[in-house]
C-alpha positions as CSV (number, residue, x, y, z in Angstrom):
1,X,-38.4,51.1,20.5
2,X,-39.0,49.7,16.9
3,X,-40.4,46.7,16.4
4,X,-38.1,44.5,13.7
5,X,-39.7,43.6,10.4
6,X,-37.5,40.6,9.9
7,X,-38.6,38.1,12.0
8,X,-39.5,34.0,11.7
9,X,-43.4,33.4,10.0
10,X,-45.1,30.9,9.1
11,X,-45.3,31.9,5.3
12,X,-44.4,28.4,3.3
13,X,-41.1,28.8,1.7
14,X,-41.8,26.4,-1.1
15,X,-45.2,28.5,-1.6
16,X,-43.2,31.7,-1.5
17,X,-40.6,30.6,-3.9
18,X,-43.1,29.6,-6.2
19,X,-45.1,32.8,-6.3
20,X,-43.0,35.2,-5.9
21,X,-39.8,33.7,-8.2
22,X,-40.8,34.5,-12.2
23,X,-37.9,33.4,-13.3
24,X,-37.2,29.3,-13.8
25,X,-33.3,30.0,-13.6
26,X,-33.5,31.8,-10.0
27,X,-36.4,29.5,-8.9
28,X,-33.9,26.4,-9.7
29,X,-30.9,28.6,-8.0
30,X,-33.1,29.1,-4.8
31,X,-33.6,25.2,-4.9
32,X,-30.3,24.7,-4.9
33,X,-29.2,27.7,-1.9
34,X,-32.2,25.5,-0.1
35,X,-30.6,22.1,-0.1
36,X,-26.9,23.2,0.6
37,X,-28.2,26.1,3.3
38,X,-29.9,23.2,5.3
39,X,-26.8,21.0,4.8
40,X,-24.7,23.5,6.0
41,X,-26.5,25.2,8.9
42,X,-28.3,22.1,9.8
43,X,-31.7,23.8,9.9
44,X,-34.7,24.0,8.3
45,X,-35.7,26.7,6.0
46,X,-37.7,29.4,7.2
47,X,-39.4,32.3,6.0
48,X,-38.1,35.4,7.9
49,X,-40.5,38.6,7.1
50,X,-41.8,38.8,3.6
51,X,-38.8,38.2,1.4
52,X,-35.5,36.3,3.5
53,X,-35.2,32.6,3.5
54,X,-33.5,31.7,6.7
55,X,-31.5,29.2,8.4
56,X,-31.5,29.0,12.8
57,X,-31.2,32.1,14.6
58,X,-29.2,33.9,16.8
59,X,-30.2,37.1,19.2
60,X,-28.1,39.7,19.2
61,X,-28.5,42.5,21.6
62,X,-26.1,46.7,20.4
63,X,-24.8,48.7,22.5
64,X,-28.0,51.1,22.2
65,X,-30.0,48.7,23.9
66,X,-31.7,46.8,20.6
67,X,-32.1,43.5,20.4
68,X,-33.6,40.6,18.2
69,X,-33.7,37.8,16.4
70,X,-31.8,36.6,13.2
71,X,-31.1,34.4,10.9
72,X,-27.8,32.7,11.2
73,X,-27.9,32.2,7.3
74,X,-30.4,33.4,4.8
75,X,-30.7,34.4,1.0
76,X,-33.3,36.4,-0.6
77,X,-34.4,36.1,-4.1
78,X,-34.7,39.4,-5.3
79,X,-36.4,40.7,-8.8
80,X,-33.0,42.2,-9.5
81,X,-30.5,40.1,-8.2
82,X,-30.1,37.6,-4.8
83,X,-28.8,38.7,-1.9
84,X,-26.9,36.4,0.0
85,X,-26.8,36.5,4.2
86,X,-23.4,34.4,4.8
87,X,-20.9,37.2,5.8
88,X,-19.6,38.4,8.9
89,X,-16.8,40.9,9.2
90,X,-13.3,38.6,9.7
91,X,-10.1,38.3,7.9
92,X,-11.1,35.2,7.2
93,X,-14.5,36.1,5.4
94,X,-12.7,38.8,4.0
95,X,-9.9,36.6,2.1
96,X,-12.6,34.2,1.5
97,X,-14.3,37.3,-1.1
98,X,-11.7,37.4,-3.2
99,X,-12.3,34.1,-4.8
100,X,-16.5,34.2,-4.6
101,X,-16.9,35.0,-8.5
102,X,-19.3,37.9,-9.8
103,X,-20.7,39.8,-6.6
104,X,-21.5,42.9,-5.5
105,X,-20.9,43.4,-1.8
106,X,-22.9,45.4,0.5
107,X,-22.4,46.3,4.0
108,X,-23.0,42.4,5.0
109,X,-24.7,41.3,2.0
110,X,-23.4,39.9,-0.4
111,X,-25.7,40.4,-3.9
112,X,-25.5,38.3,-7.2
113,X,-27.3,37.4,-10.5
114,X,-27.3,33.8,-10.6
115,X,-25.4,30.8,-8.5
116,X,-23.3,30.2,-11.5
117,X,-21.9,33.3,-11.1
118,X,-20.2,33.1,-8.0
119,X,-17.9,29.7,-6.2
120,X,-20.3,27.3,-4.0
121,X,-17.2,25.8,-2.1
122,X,-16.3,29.4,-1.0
123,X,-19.8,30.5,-0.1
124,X,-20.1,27.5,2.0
125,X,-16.8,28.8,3.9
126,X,-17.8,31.7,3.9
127,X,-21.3,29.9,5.6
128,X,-19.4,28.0,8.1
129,X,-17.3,31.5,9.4
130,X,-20.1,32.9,10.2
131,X,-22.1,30.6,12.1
132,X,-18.6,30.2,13.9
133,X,-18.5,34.0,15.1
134,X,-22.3,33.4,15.9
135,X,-21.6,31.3,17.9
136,X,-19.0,33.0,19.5
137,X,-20.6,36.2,20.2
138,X,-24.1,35.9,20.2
139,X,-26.9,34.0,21.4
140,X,-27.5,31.2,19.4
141,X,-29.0,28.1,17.7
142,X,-25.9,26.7,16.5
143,X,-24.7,25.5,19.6
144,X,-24.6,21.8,20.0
């Protein structure tokens, strides 16, 4: 079976934002997605393989017999645009969308330019759905 390239290391997120960020706009806007991520999730930034900041964990094990470890939130801030780990498929999440802003969705990522471009208040429900179902169907860190 394949190993998973996104797991927890040990890479300094502060050291990673500052390296690999070249842009003082998205640098400030991954500031930002650090200080409300933690408020939200409760945890610690991580780095989670080369490029996803993350927030806790859950395992999840499919059908097909593969399992591993996540993060239960994350962002990523790409060259071209961030992508945003706070979705999970509900109705909930999914009325939530239509009043993000400017986003692009992909099959659970949600991508965006800048955090002016899209609403805090809904991405922090949409944050708090989905360490709900987490916790309801998985494994994970989020349980008190």
């Amino acid at each position: 079976m394949a190993k998973n390239k996104t797991t927890e290391t040990e890479v300094d997120v502060f050291d990673f934002i500052e390296s690999f960020v070249d842009n003082d706009q998205k640098k400030a806007d991954s500031y930002m997605l650090l200080e409300l991520m933690s408020e939200w999730s409760g945890f610690e930034p991580k780095m989670w393989g080369p490029t996803i900041i993350g927030f806790g964990s859950y395992h999840y094990k499919y059908a097909s017999g593969h399992e591993g470890d996540a993060p239960l939130l994350g962002f990523s801030p790409r060259k071209a645009q961030f992508s945003l780990y706070v979705y999970s498929k509900t109705d909930k999440s999914d009325a939530l969308l239509t009043d993000l802003g400017k986003f692009k969705m992909g099959k659970a990522c949600i991508y965006f330019k800048k955090l002016a471009d899209i609403n805090i208040p809904v991405v922090e429900k949409l944050s708090m759905e989905t360490i709900a179902y987490l916790n309801e169907h998985h494994k994970c860190a989020c349980r008190k």
